[in-house]
N, C-alpha and C positions, 0 to 999 in steps of 0.2 A: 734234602734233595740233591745236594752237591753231590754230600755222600756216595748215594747210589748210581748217581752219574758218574762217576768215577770209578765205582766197584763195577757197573755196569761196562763203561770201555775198557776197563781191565779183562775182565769176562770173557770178552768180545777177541782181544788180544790173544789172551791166552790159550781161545779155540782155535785160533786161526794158527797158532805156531803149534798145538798137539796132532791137529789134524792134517798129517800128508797131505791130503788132498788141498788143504787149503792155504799150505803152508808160503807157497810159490803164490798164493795171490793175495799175500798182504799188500805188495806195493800198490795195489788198486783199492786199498780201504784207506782213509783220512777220516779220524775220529775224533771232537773237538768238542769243545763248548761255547754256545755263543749265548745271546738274551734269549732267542729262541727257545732254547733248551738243548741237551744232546743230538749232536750231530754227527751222522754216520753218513760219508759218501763213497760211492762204489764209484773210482775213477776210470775211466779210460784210461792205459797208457799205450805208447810209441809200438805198434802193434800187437796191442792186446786191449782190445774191445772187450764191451760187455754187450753189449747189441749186435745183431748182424748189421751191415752196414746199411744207413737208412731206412731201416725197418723199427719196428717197436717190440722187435720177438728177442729178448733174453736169449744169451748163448749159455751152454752148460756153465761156464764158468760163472756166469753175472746167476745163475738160480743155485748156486752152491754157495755163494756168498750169502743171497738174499736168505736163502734158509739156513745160513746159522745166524745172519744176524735176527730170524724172526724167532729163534732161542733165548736171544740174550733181551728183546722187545717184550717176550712171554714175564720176565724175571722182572715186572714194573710195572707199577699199575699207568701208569704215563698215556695222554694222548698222541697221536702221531698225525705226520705231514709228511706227504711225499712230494718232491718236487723232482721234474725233469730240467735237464740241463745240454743242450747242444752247442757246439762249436764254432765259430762265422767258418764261412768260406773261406779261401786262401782267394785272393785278389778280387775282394767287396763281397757283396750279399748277394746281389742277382735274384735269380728268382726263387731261391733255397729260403729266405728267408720267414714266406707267408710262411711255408711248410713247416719249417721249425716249431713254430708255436704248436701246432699239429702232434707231431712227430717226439717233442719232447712231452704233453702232458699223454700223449699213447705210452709214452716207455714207463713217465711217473707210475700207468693206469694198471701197468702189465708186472710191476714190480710189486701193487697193492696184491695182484690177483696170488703171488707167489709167496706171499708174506701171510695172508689169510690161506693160502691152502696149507702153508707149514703151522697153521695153530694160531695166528692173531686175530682175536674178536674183532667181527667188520664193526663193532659197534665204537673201537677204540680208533678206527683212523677217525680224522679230523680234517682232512686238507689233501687233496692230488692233484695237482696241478703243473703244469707246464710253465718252465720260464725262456724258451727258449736261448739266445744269446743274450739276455737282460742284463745276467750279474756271472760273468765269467769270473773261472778260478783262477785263472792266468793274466787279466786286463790287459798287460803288456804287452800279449799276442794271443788273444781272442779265436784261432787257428789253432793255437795246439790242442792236442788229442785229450790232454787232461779237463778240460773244459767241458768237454764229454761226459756228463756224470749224472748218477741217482743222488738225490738226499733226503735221507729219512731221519726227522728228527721226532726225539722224544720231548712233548712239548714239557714248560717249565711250569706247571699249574699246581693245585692242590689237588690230589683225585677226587672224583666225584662220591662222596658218603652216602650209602644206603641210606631210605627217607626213615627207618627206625632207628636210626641214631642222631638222636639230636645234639644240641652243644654241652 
């Protein structure tokens, strides 16, 4: 499983530097491994969003991502999790905060719908859900734009065997 997880972010890598179009938005992917399984995050950076701002609607660039990594998602038989991820306010939470929770599992919901229209069996997500500021990428400053982000990972399980194959 390592394996593939590895040939898998390679994969992933390699489309994003063939492909002009996606070549200028590698720095908005961070692709890793954790217990969870392979972890694919589409980050916000320092002007350059993948959301319009406060909304849950993907901008071209965040469904250009989403659809090649729903390429490299096709190449495994793996479960998937989506999780949203927002940023704190700059000077406390106020009333941004109820919203977040909102606002980040809407983006998790709207990155599922993007990933299934490029070809992922709605039968293989697992999990969508919103975290919104819970577990920042940044903790040191929970404000920056990278915190901002989708994560779709490929869970770490055994695939599910057809019931006519037994041990």
């Amino acid at each position: 499983e390592a394996a593939a997880f590895a040939s898998a972010a390679q994969s992933l890598r390699q489309a994003l530097q063939e492909m002009p179009e996606l070549a200028d938005l590698s720095k908005n992917i961070i692709i890793d491994q954790t217990p969870e399984g392979l972890r694919i995050q589409l980050v916000d950076q320092e002007g350059r969003s993948m959301f319009n701002q406060g909304t849950a609607t993907p901008n071209d660039r965040a469904k250009l991502l989403l659809r090649a990594i729903a390429k490299i998602i096709n190449q495994l038989p793996n479960r998937i999790s989506i999780y949203g991820h927002t940023s704190a306010n700059v000077g406390g939470q106020g009333g941004k905060a109820e919203g977040d929770w909102q606002l980040s599992a809407n983006r998790a919901d709207a990155s599922r719908k993007i990933l299934q229209g490029s070809g992922v069996d709605p039968d293989r997500i697992y999990q969508v859900s919103g975290k919104a500021t819970s577990e920042p990428l940044y903790p040191d400053d929970p404000t920056l734009p990278g915190n901002r982000r989708i994560a779709i990972v490929l869970l770490r399980e055994a695939p599910v065997l057809p019931p006519d194959r037994g041990p």
